[in-house]
C-alpha positions as a printed NumPy array, in Angstrom:
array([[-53.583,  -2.819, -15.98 ],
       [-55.387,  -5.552, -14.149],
       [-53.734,  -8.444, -15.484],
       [-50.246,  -6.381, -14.668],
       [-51.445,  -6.291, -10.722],
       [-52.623,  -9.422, -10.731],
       [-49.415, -10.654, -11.62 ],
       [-47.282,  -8.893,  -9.608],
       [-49.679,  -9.829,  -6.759],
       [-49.293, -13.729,  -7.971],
       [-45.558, -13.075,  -8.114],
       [-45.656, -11.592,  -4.24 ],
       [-48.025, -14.587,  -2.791],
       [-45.18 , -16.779,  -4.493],
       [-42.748, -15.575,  -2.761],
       [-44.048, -15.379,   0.265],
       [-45.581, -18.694,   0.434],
       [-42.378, -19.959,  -1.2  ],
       [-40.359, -18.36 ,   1.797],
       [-42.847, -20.013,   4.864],
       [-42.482, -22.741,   3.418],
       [-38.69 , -23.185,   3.337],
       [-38.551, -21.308,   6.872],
       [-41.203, -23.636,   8.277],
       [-38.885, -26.847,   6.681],
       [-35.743, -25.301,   8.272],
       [-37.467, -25.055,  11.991],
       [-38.961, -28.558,  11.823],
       [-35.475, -29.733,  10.54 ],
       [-33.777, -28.201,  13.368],
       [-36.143, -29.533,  15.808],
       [-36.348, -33.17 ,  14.681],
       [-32.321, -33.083,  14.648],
       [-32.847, -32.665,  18.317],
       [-35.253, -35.542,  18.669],
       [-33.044, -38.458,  16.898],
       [-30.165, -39.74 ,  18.675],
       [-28.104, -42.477,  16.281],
       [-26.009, -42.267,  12.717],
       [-28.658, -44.865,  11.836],
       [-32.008, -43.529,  12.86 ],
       [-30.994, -39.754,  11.28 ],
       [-29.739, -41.935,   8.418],
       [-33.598, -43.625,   7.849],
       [-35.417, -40.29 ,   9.084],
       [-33.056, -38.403,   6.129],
       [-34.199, -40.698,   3.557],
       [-37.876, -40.975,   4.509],
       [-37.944, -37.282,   4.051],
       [-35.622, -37.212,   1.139],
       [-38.263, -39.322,  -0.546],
       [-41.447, -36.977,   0.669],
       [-39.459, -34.425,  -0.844],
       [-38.812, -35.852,  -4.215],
       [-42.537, -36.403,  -4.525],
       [-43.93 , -33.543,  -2.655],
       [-42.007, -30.663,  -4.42 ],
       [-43.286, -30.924,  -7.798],
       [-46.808, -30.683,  -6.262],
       [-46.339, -27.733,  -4.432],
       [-44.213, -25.887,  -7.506],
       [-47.292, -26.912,  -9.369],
       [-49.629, -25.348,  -7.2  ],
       [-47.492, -22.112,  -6.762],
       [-47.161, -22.056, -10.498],
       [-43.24 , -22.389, -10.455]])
């Protein structure tokens, strides 16, 4: 029974942390888009994140356990 709760509450912290996460990317998102003026700089801010991403994701879905 404890290692049934325990994994529901793993599943729930997942989630949740999971959801901040993506919320927290969509507000900074929105807000840099307000910051960069130019196809070119949006262009070279879009890749510099693209590439965070590509490394940081797999880090943070191992953490959460995904």
């Amino acid at each position: 029974m404890a290692a049934f709760l325990a994994e529901l509450l793993f599943d729930l912290v997942r989630t949740l942390v999971g959801s901040w996460l993506r919320q927290a990317a969509v507000t900074i998102c929105a807000w840099l888009d307000t910051k960069i003026h130019g196809r070119a700089a949006r262009f070279v801010v879009g890749m510099l994140l693209g590439i965070a991403a590509f490394f940081l994701i797999p880090v943070i879905a191992g953490l959460l356990g995904l």
